[in-house]
ZADO-1210 file (C-alpha; in nm, 4 decimals, padded with zeros to 6 digits):
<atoms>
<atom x="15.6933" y="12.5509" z="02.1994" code="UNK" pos="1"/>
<atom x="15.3200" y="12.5897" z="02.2599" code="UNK" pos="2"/>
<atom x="15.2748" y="12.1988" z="02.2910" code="UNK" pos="3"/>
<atom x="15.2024" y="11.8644" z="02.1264" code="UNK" pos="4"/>
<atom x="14.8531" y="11.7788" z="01.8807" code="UNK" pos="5"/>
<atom x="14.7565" y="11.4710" z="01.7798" code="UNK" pos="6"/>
<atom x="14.6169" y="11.4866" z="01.4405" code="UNK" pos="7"/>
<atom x="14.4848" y="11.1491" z="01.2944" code="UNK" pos="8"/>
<atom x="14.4483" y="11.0924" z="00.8571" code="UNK" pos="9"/>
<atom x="14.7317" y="11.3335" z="00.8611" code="UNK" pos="10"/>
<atom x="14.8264" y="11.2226" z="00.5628" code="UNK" pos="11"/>
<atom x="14.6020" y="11.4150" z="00.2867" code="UNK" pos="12"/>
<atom x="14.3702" y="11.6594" z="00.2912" code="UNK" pos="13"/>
<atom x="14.2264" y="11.7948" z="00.5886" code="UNK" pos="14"/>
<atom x="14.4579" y="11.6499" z="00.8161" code="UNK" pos="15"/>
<atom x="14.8108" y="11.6995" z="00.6068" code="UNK" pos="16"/>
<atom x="14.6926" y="12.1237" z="00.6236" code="UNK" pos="17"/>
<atom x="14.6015" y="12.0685" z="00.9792" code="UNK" pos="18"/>
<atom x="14.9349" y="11.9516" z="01.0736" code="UNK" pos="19"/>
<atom x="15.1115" y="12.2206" z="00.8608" code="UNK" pos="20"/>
<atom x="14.9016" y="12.4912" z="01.0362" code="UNK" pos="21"/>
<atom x="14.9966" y="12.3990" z="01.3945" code="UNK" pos="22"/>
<atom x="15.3433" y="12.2843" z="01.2963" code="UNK" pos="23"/>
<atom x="15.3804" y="12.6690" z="01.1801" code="UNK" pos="24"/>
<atom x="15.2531" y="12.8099" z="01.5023" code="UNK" pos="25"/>
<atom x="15.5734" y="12.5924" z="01.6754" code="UNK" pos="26"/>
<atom x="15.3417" y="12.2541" z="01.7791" code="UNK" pos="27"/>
<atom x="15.4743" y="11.9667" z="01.8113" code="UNK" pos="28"/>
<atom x="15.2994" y="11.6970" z="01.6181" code="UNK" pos="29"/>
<atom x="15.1953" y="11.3203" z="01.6247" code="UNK" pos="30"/>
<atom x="15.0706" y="11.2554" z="01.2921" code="UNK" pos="31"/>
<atom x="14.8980" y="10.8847" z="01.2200" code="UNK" pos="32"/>
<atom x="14.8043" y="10.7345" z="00.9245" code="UNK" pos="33"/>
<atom x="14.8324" y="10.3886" z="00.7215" code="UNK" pos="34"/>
<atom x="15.0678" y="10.5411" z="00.4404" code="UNK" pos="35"/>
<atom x="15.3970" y="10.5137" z="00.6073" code="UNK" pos="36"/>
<atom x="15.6000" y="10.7473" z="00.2765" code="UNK" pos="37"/>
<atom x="15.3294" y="10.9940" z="00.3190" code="UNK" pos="38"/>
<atom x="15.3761" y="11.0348" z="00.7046" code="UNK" pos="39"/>
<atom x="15.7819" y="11.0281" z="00.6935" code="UNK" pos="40"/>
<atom x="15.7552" y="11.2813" z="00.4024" code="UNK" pos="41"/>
<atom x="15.5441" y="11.5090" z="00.5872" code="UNK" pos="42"/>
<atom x="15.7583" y="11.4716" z="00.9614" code="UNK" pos="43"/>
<atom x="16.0782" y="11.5598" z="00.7337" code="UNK" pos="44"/>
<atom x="15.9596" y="11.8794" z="00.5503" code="UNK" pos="45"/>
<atom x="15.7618" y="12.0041" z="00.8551" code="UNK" pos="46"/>
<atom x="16.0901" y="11.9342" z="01.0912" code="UNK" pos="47"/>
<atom x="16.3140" y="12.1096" z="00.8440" code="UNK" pos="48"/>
<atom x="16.1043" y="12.4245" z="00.7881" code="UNK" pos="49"/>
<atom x="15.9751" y="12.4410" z="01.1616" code="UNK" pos="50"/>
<atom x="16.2092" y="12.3788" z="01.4369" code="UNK" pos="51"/>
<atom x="15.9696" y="12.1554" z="01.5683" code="UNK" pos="52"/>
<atom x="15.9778" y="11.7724" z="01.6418" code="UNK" pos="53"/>
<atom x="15.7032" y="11.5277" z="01.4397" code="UNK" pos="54"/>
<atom x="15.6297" y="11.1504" z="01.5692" code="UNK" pos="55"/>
<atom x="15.4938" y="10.9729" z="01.2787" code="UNK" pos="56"/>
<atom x="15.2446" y="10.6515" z="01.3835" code="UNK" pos="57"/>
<atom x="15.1868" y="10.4437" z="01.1381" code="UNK" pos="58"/>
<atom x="14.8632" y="10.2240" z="01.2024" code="UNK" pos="59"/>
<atom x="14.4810" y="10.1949" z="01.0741" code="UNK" pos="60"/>
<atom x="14.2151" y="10.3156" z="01.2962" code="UNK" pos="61"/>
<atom x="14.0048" y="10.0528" z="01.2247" code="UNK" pos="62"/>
<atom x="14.2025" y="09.8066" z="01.4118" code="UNK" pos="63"/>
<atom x="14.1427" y="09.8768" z="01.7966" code="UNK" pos="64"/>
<atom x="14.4441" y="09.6280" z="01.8734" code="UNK" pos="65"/>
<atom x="14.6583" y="09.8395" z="01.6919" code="UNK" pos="66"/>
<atom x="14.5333" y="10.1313" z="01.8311" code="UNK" pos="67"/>
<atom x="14.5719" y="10.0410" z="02.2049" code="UNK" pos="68"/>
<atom x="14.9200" y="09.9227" z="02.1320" code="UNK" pos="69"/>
<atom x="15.0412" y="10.2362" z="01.9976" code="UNK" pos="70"/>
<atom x="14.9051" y="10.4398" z="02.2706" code="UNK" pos="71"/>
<atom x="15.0246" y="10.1952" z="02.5084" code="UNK" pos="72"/>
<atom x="15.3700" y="10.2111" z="02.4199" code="UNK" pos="73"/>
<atom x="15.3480" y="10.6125" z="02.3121" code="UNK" pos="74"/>
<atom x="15.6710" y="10.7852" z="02.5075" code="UNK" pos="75"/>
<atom x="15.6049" y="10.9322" z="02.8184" code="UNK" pos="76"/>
<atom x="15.7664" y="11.2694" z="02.6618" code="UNK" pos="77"/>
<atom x="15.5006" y="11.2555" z="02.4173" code="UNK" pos="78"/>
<atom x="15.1321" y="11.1741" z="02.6080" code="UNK" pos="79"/>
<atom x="15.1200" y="11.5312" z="02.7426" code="UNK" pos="80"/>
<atom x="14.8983" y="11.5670" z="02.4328" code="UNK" pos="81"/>
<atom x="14.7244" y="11.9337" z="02.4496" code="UNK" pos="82"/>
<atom x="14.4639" y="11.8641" z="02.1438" code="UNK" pos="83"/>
<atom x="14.3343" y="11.5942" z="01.9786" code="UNK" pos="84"/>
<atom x="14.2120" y="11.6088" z="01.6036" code="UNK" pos="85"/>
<atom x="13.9799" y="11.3230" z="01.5172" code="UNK" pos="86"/>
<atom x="14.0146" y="11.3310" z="01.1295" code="UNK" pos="87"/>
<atom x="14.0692" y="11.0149" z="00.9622" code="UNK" pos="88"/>
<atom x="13.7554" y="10.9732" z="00.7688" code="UNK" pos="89"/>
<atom x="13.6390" y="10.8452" z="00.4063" code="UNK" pos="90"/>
<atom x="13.3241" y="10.7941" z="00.1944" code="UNK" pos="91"/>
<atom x="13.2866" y="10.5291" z="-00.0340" code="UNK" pos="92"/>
<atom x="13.0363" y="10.5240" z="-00.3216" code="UNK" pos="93"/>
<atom x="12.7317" y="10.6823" z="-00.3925" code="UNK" pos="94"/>
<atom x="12.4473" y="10.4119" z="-00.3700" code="UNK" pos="95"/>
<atom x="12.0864" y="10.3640" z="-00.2633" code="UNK" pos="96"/>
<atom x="12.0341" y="10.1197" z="00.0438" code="UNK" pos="97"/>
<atom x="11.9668" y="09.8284" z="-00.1258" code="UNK" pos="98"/>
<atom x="12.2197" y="09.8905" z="-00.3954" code="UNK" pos="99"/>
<atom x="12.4988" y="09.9160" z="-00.1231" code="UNK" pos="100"/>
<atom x="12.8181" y="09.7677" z="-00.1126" code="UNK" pos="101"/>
<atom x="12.7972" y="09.6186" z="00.2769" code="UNK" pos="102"/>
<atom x="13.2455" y="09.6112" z="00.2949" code="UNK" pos="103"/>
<atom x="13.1821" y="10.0168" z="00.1989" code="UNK" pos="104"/>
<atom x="12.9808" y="10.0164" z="00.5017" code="UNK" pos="105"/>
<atom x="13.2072" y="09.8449" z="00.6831" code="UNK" pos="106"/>
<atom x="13.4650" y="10.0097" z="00.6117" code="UNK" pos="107"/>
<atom x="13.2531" y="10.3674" z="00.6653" code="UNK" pos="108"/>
<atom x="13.1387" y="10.2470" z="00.9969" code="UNK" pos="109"/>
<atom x="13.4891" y="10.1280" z="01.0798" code="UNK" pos="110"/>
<atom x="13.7256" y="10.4353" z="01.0326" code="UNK" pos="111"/>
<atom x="13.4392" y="10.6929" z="01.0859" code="UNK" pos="112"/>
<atom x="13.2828" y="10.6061" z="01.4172" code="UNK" pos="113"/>
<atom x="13.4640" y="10.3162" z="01.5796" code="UNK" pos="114"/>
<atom x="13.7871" y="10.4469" z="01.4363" code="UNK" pos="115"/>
<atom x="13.7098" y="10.7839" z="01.6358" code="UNK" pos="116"/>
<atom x="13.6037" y="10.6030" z="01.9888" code="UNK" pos="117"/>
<atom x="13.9328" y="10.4028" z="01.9569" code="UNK" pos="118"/>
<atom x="14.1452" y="10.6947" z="01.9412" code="UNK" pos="119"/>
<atom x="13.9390" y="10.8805" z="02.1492" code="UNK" pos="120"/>
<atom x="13.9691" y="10.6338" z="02.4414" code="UNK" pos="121"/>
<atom x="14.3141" y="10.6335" z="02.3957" code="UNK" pos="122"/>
<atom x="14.3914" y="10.9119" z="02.4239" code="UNK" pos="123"/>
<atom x="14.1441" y="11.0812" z="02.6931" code="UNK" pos="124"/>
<atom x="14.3119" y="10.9017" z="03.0067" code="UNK" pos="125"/>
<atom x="14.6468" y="11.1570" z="02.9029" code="UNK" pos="126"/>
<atom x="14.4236" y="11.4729" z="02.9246" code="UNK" pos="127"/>
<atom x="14.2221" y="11.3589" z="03.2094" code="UNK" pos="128"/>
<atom x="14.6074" y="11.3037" z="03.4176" code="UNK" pos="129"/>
<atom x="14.6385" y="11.6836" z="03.2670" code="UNK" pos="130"/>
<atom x="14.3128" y="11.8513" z="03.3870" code="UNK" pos="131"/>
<atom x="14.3219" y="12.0360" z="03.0346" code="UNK" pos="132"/>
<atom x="14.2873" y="11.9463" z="02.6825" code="UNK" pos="133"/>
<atom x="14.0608" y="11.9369" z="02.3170" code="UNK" pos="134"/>
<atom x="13.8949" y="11.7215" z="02.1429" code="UNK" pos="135"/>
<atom x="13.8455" y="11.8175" z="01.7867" code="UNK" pos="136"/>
<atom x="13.6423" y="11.5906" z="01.5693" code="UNK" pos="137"/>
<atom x="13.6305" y="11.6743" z="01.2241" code="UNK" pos="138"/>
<atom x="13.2179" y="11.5790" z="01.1156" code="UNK" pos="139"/>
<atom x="13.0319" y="11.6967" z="00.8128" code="UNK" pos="140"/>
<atom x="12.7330" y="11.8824" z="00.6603" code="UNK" pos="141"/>
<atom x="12.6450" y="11.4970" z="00.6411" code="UNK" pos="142"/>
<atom x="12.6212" y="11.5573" z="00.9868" code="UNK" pos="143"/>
<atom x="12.2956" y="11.7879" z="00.9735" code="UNK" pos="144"/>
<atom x="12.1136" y="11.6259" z="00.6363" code="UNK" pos="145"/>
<atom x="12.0951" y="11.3334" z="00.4523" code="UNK" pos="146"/>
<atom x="12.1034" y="11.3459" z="00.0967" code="UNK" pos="147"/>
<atom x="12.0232" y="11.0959" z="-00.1280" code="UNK" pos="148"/>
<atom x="12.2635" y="10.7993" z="-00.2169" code="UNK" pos="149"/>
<atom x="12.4466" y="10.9125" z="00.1376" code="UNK" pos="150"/>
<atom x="12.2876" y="10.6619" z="00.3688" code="UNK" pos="151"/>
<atom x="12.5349" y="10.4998" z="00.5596" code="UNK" pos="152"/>
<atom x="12.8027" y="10.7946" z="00.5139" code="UNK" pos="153"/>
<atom x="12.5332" y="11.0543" z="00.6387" code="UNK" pos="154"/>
<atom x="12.4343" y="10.7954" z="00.9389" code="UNK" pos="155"/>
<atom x="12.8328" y="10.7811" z="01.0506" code="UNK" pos="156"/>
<atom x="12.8554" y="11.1202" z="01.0270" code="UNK" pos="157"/>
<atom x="12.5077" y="11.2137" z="01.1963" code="UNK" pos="158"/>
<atom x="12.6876" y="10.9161" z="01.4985" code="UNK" pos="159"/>
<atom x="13.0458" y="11.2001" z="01.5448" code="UNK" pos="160"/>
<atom x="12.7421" y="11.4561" z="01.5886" code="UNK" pos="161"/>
<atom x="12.5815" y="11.2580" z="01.8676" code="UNK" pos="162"/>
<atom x="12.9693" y="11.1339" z="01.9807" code="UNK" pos="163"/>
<atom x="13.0607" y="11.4468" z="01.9933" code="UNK" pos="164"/>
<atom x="12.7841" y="11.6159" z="02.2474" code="UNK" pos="165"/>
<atom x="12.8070" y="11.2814" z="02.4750" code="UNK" pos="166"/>
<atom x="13.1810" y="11.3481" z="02.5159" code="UNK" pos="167"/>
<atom x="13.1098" y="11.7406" z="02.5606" code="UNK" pos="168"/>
<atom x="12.8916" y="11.5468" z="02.8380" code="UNK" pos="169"/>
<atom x="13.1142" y="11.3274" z="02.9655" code="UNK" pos="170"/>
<atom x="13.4425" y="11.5138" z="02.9696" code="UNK" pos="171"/>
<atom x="13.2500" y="11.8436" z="03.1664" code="UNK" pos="172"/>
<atom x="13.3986" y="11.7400" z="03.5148" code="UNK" pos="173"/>
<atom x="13.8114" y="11.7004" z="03.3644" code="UNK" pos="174"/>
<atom x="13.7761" y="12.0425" z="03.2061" code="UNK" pos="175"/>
<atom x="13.8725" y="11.8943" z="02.8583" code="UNK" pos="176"/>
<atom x="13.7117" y="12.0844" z="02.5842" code="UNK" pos="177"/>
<atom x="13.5181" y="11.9325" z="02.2768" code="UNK" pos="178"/>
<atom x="13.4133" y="12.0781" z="01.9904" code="UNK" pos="179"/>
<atom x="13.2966" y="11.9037" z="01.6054" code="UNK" pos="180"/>
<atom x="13.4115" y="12.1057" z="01.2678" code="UNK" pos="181"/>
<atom x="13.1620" y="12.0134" z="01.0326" code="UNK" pos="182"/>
<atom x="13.2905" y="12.1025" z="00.6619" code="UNK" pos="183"/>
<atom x="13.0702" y="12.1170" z="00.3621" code="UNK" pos="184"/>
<atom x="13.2121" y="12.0709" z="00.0087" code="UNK" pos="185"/>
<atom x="13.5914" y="12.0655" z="-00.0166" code="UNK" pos="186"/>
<atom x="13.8033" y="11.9514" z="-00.2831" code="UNK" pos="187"/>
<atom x="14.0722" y="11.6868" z="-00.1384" code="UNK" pos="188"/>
<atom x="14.0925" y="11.3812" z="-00.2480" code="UNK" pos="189"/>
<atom x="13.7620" y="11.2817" z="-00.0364" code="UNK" pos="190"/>
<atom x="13.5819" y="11.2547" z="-00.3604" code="UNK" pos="191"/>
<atom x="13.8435" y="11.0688" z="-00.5669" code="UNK" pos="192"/>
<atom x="13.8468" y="10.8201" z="-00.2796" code="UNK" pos="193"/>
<atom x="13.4300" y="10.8545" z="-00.2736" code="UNK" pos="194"/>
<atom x="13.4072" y="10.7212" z="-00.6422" code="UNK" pos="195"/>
<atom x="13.7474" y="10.4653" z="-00.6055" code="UNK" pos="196"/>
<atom x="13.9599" y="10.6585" z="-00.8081" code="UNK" pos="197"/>
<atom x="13.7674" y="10.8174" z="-01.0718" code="UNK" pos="198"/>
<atom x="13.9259" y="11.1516" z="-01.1069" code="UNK" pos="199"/>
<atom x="13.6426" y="11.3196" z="-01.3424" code="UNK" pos="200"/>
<atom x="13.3488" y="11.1792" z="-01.1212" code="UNK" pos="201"/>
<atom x="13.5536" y="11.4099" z="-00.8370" code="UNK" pos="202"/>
<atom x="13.6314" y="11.6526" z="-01.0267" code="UNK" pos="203"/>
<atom x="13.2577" y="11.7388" z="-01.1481" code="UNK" pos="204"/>
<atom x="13.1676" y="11.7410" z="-00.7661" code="UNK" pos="205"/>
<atom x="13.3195" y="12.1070" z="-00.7441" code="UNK" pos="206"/>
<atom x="13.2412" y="12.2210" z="-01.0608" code="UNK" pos="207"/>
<atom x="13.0055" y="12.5962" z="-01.1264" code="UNK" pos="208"/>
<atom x="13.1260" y="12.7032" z="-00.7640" code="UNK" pos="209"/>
<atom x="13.4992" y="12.7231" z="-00.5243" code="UNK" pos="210"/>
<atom x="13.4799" y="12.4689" z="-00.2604" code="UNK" pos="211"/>
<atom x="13.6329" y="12.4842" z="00.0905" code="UNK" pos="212"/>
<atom x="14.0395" y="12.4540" z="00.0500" code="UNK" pos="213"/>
<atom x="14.1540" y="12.1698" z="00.2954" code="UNK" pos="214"/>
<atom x="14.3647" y="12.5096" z="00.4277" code="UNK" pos="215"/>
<atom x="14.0274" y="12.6601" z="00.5779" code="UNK" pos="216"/>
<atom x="13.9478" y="12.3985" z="00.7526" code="UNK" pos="217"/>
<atom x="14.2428" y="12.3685" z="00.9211" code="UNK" pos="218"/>
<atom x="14.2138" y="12.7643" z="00.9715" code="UNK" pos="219"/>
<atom x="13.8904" y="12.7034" z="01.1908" code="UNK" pos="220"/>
<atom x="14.0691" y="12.4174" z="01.3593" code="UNK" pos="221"/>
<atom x="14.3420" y="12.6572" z="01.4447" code="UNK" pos="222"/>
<atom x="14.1137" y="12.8789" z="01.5402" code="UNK" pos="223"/>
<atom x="13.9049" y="12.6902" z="01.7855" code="UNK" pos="224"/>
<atom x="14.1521" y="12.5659" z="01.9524" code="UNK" pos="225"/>
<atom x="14.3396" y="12.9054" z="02.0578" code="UNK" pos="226"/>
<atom x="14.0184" y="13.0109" z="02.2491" code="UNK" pos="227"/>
<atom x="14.0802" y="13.1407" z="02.6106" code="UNK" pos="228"/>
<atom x="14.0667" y="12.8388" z="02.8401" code="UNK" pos="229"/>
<atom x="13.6824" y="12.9657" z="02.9576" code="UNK" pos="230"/>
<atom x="13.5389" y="12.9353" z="02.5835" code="UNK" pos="231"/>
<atom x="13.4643" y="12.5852" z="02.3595" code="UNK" pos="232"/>
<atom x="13.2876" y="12.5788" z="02.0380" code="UNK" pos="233"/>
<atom x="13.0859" y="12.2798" z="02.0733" code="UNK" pos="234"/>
<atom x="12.9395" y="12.2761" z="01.6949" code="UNK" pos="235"/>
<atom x="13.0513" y="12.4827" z="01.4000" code="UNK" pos="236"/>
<atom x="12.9485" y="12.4166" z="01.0198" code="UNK" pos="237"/>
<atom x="13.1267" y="12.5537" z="00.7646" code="UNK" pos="238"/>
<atom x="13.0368" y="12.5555" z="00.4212" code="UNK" pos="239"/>
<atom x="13.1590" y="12.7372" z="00.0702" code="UNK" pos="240"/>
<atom x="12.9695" y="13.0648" z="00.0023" code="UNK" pos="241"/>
<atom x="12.7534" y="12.8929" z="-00.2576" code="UNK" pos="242"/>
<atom x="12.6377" y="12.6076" z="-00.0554" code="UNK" pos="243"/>
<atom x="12.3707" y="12.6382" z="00.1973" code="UNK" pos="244"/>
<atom x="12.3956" y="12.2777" z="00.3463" code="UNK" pos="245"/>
<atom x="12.4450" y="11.9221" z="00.2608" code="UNK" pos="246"/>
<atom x="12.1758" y="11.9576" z="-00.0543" code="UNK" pos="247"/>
<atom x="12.1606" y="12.2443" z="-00.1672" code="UNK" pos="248"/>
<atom x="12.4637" y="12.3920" z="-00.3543" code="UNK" pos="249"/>
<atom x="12.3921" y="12.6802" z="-00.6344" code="UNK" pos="250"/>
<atom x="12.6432" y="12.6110" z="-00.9299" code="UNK" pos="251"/>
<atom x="12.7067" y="12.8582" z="-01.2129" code="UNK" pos="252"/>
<atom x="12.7898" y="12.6205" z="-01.5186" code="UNK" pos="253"/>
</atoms>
């Protein structure tokens, strides 16, 4: 047993493969998320094929009260938590300022930044009893460039940027790593979410190029965190071969 992540949204995209790839390298996993099916699902078939044990927490990270008490009552077996992955996250809409749907921002705002510092703060008091651990928070290209119509989802993401480096900061003297993942294009269902469902909207996101698999980010995740205990990644971007950064994307149609 190499020891226990934390991986929050775990259950789609990013965060489903994350869990997978750790599970398979004999982790033990927390896994959160607000679709209670999804989680149990995912705790039995990695259990089964893994040897490994899964706690599934079912709670939204937009609510800080439900955040402390989860973390409050987490077993003591299960707070000696060796990394954290920050990755519940969402987009909503594609809209110019003052065409914007304020409860999309809210809810941006909500799960992307505050969402983040609630966990965070959770969780950081178990690695600081440890003297060890890594925080990995899962950004964007949105991160590095605004584009246009992505106001408030660029600003939340540009916010894990800055959170990020101020933990990196903060964290220094308890010899807890940090480091942000910041993915360009991918195809999970961050787009169908984006445009509330519409499947072809998302789907004409990724056409004329291959985006990032949810599987490669959770490659460099992997990767990151099996550094020798002297080395942290503090900022990585990683985009598909045909995109340069959040704009600019060359598609053969």
């Amino acid at each position: 047993m190499k020891g226990i992540i934390l991986v929050t949204g775990a259950t789609a995209g990013f965060g489903e493969a994350i869990a997978k790839k750790f599970a398979a390298a004999g982790y033990h996993l927390i896994i959160t998320g607000r679709r209670e099916e999804r989680l149990e699902a995912l705790q039995t078939a990695l259990e089964q094929a893994h040897n490994i044990k899964v706690l599934p927490l079912v709670f939204d990270v937009r609510s800080k009260e439900a955040v402390n008490v989860t973390f409050e009552n987490l077993p003591e077996a299960w707070r000696k938590i060796d990394v954290l992955v920050n990755n519940a996250g969402l987009a909503l809409d594609l809209s110019t300022i003052d065409e914007g749907n304020s409860d999309d921002w809210d809810t941006m705002i909500d799960t992307n930044v505050k969402g983040l510092l609630y966990v965070s703060k959770a969780v950081i008091p178990f690695l600081k009893a440890q003297g060890k651990g890594h925080i990995i928070n899962i950004g964007s290209t949105a991160a590095k460039n605004v584009y246009l119509k992505g106001n408030v989802y660029c600003a939340t993401k540009h916010a894990v940027d800055a959170l990020s480096q101020a933990m990196r900061i903060d964290l220094l003297p308890y010899n807890i790593k940090v480091t942000a993942i910041h993915p360009g294009a991918a195809e999970t269902e961050f787009s169908v979410v984006r445009f509330k469902g519409d499947q072809a909207a998302a789907d004409n996101v990724y056409k004329g190029f291959e985006p990032l698999h949810a599987e490669d980010i959770a490659d460099v995740t992997f990767y990151v965190s099996q550094l020798p205990a002297h080395v942290c990644i503090n900022d990585l971007v990683i985009t598909p071969t045909a995109q340069a950064n959040a704009i600019y994307t060359h598609k053969v149609l």
